[in-house]
N, C-alpha and C positions, 0 to 999 in steps of 0.2 A: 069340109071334112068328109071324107069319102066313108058310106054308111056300109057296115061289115053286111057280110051277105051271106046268107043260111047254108047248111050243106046242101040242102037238100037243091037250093039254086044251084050252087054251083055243081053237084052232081049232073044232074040238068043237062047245062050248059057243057059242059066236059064231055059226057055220052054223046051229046047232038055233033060235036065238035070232034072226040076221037074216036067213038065208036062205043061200043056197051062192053066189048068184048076188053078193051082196056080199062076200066073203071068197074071201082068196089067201093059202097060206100054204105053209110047206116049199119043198122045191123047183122046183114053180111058182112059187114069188115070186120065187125068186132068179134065176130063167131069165129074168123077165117084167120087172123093176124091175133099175135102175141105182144105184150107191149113190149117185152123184152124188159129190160134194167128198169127203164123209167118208164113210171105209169104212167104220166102223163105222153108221151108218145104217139098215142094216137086218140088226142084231144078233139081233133079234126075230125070231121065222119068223111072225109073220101080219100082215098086210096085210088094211083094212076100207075098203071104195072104194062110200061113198056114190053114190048117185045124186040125191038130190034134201035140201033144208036138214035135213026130216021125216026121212029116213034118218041124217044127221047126229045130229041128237037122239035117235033110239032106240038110237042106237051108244052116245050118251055114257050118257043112261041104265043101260045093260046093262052098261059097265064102273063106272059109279059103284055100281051095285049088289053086283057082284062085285069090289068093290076091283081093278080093271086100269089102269095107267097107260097113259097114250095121248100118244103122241106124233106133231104133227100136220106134214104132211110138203107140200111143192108141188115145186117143182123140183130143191131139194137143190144149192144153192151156198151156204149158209151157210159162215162160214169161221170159226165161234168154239165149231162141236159143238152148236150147239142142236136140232140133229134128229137126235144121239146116241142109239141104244138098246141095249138088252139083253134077254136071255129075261127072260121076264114080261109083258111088254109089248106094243103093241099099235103100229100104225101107223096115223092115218087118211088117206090119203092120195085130196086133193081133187080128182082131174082131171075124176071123170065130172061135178062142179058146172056143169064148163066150159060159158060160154052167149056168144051173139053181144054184145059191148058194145053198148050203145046213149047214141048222142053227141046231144045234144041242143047243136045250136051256136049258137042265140044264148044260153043260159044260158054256154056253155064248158062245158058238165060231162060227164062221162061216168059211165054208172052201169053199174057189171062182177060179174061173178062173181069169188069169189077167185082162180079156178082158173085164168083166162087169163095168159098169159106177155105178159110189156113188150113183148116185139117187137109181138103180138097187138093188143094197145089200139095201140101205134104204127101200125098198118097202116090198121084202123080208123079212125083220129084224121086220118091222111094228105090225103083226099079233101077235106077241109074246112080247109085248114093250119093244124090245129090238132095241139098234141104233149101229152105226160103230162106235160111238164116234170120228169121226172127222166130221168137218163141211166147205164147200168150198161152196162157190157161185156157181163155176162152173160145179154143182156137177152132171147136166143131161149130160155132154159130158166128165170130166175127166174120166179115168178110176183107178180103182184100182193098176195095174200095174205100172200106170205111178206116184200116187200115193206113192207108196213103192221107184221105181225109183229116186224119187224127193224129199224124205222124208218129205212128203208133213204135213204145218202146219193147218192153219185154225182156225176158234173161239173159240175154245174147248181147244187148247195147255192147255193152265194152270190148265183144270182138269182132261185132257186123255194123252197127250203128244203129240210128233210129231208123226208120221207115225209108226216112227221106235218100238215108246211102244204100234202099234197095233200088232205089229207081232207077230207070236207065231210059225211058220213053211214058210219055202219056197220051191220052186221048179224053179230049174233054170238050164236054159242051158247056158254052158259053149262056150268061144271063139273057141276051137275045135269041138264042137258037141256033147261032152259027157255031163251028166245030175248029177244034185246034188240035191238029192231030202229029205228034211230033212223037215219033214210033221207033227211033233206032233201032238194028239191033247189036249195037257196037258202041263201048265204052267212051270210045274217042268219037264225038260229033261237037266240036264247036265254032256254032254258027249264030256269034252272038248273043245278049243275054238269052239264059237256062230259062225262058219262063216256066218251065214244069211246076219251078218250084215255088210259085206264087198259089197254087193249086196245094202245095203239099202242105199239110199244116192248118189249111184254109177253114176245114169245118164244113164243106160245102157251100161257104160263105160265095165263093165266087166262079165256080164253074161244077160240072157235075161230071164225076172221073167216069169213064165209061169202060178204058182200058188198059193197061200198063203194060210195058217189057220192063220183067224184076232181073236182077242181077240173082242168081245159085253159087251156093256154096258146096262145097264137095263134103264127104262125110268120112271121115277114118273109119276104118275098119275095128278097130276096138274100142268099144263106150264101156265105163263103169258108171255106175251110180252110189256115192258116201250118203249116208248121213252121221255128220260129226258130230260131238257134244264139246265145247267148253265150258269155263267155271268164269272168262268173263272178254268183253266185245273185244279190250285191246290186242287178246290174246288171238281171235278169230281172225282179226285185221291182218296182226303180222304172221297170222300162218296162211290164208291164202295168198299176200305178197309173195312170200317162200315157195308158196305150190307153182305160183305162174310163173316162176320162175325156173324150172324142170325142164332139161333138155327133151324133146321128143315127145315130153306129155303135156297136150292142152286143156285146161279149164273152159268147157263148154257155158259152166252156168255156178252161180253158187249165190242161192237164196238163202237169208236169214230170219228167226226169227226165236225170241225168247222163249223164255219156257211155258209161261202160260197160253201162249199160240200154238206152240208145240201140243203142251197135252188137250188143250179143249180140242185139236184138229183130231188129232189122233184119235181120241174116246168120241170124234163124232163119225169119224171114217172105220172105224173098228177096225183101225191097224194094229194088227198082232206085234210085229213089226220094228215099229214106234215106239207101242209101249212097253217093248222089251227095252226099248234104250232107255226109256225114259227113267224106268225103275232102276237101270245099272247108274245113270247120273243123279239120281235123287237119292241113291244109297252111298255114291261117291259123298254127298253133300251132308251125310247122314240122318237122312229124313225117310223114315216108315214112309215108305210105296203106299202101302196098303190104306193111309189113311189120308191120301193125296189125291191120288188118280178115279176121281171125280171128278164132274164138270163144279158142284158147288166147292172141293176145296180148290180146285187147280186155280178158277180167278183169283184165289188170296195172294198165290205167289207170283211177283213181277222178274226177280231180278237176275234170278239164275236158275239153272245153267242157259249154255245160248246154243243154239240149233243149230247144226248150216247144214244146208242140202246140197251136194256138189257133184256134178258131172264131168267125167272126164273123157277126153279122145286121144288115140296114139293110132300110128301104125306099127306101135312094139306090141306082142302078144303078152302080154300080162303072164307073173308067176304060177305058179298052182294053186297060190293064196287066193286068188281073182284077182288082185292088185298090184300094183308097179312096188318094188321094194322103198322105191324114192318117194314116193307118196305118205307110206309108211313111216318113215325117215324122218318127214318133214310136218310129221304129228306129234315126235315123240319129246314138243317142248314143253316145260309147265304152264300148266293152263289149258292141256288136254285132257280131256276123261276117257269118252270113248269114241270108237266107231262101228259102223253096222255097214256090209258091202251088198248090195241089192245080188242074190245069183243070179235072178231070173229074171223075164220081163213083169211077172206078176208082183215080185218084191217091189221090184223098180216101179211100179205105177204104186203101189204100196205107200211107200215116199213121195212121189212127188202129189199123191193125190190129198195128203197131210198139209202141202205149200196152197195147192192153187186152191182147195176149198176153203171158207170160211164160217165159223164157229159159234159167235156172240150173240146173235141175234136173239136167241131164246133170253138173253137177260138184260137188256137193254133197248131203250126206242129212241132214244134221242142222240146223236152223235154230231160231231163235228172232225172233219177227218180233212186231212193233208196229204198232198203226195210233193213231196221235196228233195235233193240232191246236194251234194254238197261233197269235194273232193275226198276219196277215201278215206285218209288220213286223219279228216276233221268229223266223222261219222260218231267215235264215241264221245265227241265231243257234244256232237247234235242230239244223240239218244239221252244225252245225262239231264242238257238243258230241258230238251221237250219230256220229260219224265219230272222234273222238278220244278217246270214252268207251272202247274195247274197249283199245285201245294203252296207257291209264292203266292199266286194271284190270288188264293179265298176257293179256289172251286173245286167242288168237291166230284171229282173223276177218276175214271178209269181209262188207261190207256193201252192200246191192243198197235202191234204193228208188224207189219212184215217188208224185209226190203230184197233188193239188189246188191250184194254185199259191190261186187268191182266196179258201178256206177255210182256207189254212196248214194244210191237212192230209196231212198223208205216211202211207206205207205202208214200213215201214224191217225189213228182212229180216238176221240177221247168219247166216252161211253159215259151215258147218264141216267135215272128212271126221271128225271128232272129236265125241263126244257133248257137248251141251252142258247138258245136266239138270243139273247140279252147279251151276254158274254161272250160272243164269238168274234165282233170287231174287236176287242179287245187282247184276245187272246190272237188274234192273228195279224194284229201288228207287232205284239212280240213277236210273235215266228217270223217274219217279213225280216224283222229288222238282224234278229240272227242271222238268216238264210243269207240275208248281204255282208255281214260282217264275217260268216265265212266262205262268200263267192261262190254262192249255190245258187239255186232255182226253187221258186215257191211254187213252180208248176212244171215236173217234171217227164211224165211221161202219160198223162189221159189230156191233156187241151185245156182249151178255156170253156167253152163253152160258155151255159148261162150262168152255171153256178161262179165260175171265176172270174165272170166279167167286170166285176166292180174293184177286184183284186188286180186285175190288170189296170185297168186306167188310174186307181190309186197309185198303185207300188212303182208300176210299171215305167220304163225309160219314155218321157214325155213323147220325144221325137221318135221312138219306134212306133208306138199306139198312134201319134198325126200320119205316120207316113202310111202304116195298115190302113187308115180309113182313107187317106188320099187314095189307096190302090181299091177299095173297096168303092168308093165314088165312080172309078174312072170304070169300072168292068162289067157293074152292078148300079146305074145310076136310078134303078126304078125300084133300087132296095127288094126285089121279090124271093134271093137265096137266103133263104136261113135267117131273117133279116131275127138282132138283137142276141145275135151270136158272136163271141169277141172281141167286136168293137161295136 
């Protein structure tokens, strides 16, 4: 049994090996580095901060040779523990990669370092209206890498894809040190299997992205921003079906979320805004505003009204109203209350800044949370179950969520003052077993990492989980990436 070996050795050993100038370890790291999402992050006291791919590779080298697992790190918003560590271990973390995108705009492509963050390539990408075509909340600290790593979704899936349909070229180093660099920058290159895509999704598991060519998407010239209210989901469903269906105007994005996600975001973002609408739908409903719109009475109520946040793009110029007449149109079904049209760019972060932040934590410590997908269609079918699944089973929760309305994917949180460890195989073999019975996914858009690991080899298709760890043997045979991650 090979005996784990101190940071403070392998700091050592690392500076003697790459230099001082690349290594951070003890308590400079912990001064210098953030853990990000997950505290445990930087369990490991050393930290190896490349400068150039070549540094990349003499790192991995140097731990392949001394059996060191390396765990490889960009901004640390992972939410499923895959940039988890412990003593023994190593961080490589990619910022000094970071280099200026370069946008080539009649291809649409962008060719990046891993290092740079979404907002970065966005900023970039701006001058020419061209976007990444994905879209994350967390998009001034994710980076790219971890991005691809993660086969990262966001509000956009339904008309750009995951991560994986930004790709067009990778560049990656291998568990040995050697380099695979397959950089198109053209749509059509096939030259036998795509291995990009063994990389994409991987977790770090089995190569370290160092740099991609992303596919751009162009930008229409008129964006609005909605925020809708309905009185209930089925109603939401069949009116954005309706909406994407509008000649000339596209659905860039449209987030949902109940009402008590609505008001605790809004009364913590002190959007004026927000809780203009929130009081026009809770009077529709006929319930005193006044004695609602608090954080303690808002968690009482679950079930209505329902929120959607929606984005639109044309190259028609909008009426004097700010919106498409057909938009209008195609709200005025029953089971609409209101709507609120962002003027400005300050309204419009107004809203979306109600979606991306989150609320609960001041009244809750223990959770057990789910991200799952399931065709649109079958969505208020999923909300009704997972809202009625904890009252069948005995357990006593509270349920918060917010989703993807056009990939039927949610984000479904159950909230306790109560440990919920006892309870949570339980409850999430029910969800497992719905999520198949209506052709979804129990892991839709953050990965496996550590926390789903156990969830995948259970639930998971027998022969997909052999065949990941066959590819994981063959790439990876001294197990040093990310090892205990996925499979």
């Amino acid at each position: 049994m090979t005996e784990l070996r101190s940071d403070t050795d392998i700091a050592s050993d690392a500076i003697a090996e790459l230099g001082e100038d690349l290594v951070v370890w003890g308590d400079d790291m912990r001064a210098r580095f953030d853990t990000g999402v997950d505290n445990t992050s930087l369990e490991c006291g050393v930290v190896i901060l490349p400068r150039s791919v070549e540094d990349v590779q003499r790192a991995v080298k140097w731990c392949s040779r001394n059996s060191i697992s390396i765990v490889t790190q960009g901004g640390r918003t992972g939410l499923t523990g895959a940039t988890s560590t412990q003593c023994g271990q190593v961080v490589l973390d990619l910022r000094r990669l970071k280099s200026k995108p370069k946008i080539n705009v009649d291809c649409e492509i962008a060719v990046v370092s891993a290092a740079i963050t979404l907002a970065e390539l966005e900023d970039a990408c701006e001058p020419y209206q061209l976007h990444p075509g994905i879209e994350i909340g967390s998009r001034g600290s994710c980076t790219i890498g971890g991005l691809i790593a993660t086969n990262a979704g966001g509000a956009e899936v339904f008309r750009y894809g995951m991560m994986r349909q930004r790709v067009i070229g990778l560049e990656v180093v291998l568990a040995d040190g050697s380099i695979v660099c397959d950089m198109p920058h053209v749509g059509k290159s096939n030259m036998g299997i795509d291995v990009k895509h063994l990389f994409i999704g991987s977790e770090g598991t089995l190569g370290i992205i160092t740099r991609a060519v992303l596919r751009l998407e162009r930008r229409l010239p008129f964006v609005r921003t909605l925020m809708i209210a309905f009185d209930n989901w089925e109603t939401a469903v069949d009116t954005i079906t309706e909406l994407r269906s509008l000649s000339g105007i596209e659905i860039a994005k449209a987030d949902i979320m109940p009402w008590r996600e609505f008001a605790l975001k809004s009364i913590a973002a002190d959007s004026q805004i927000c809780l203009g609408l929130a009081k026009t739908a809770l009077a529709e409903a006929g319930v005193d505003a006044g004695n609602v719109l608090s954080k303690e009475a808002a968690i009482k109520n679950l079930k209505s009204p329902v929120f959607m946040i929606t984005e639109f793009e044309s190259s028609i110029e909008p009426d004097d109203s700010g919106i498409w007449p057909e938009v209008f149109s195609a709200l005025s079904s029953d089971g609409f209350i209101d709507a609120i049209v962002a003027k400005n760019e300050k309204e419009r972060h107004e809203l979306w800044i109600v979606r991306d932040e989150w609320a609960t934590d001041d009244f809750y410590e223990n959770y057990i949370g789910f991200d799952l997908s399931v065709p649109m269609s079958e969505l208020p079918r999923l909300i009704d179950f997972m809202d009625t699944l904890p009252k069948r089973l005995g357990i006593p929760v509270e349920m918060f969520f917010v989703g993807h309305l056009l990939d039927g994917n949610v984000h479904i949180d159950y909230y306790s003052k109560s440990d919920l460890g006892a309870v949570k195989p339980k409850m999430t073999e029910h969800v497992v077993k719905k999520i198949k019975d209506l052709n979804g996914s129990f892991s839709a858009e953050h990965g496996i990492g550590v926390e789903k690991k156990d969830m995948l080899d259970r639930y998971g298709d027998p022969g997909h989980v052999a065949l990941m760890k066959t590819v994981k043997n063959a790439l990876d045979p001294k197990v040093i990436l990310n090892p205990g991650v996925i499979v």
